[in-house]
C-alpha positions as CSV (number, residue, x, y, z in Angstrom):
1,X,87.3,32.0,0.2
2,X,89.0,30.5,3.0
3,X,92.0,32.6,3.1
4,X,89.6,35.4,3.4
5,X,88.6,33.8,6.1
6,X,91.7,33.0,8.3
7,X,92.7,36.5,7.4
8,X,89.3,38.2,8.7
9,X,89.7,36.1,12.2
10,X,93.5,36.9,12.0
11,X,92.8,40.6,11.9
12,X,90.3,40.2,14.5
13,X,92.6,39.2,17.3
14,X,96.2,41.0,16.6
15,X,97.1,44.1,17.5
16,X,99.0,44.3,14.4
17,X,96.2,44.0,11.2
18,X,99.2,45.1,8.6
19,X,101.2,42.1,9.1
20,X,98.6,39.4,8.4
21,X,99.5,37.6,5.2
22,X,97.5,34.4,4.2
23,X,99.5,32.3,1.4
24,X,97.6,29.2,-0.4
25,X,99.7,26.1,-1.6
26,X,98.2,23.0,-3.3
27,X,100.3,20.1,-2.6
28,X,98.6,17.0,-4.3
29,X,95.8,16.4,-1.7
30,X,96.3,18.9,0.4
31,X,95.7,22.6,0.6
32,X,98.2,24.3,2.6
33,X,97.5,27.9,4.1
34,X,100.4,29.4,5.5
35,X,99.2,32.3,7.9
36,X,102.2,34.6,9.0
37,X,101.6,37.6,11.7
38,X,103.5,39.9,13.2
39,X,106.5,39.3,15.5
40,X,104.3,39.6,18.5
41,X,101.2,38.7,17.8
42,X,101.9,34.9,17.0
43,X,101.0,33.8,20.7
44,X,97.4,36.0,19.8
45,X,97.3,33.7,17.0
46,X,98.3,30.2,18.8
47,X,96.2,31.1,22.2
48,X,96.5,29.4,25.4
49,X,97.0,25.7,25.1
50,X,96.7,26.2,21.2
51,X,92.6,26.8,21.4
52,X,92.8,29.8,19.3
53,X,95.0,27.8,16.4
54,X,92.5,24.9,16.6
55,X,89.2,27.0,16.9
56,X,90.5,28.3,13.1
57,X,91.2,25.0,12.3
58,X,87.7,23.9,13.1
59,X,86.4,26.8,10.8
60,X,88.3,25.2,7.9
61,X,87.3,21.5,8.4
62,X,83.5,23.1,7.2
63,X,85.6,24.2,3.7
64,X,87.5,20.8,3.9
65,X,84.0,18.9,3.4
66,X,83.6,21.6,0.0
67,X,86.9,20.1,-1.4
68,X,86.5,16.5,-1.6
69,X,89.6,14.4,-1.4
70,X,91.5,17.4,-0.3
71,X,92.8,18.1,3.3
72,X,93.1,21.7,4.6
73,X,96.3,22.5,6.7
74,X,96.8,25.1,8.5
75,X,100.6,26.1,9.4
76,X,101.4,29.1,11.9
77,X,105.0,31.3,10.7
């Protein structure tokens, strides 16, 4: 569910939809969602000062408290 998510929101704010690609890793206790956009779009993504990138991140500390024990990172390609 949460990489539906991050993709919704991603494909919300680029201008580039097609090049949104959420990948999920587990990693002992963490989850790790790689989120990867288009060349341009990455400072869409980030926003000024990085309050886009955290705003998404707030969204998934709500799933981290679903998955007990495991941490939710978010990395930006």
């Amino acid at each position: 569910m949460m990489e539906e998510l991050i993709e919704y929101v991603a494909k919300s704010l680029v201008d580039d939809p097609t090049a949104v690609k959420v990948r999920r890793r587990d990693a002992g206790a963490n989850i790790i969602l790689e989120l990867r956009v288009g060349p341009g779009d990455t400072g869409r993504i980030i926003g000024k000062g990085g309050r886009v990138a955290n705003a998404i991140r707030t969204l998934l500390k709500v799933e981290e408290d679903a998955h007990k024990g495991k941490r939710i990172i978010l990395k930006i390609l």
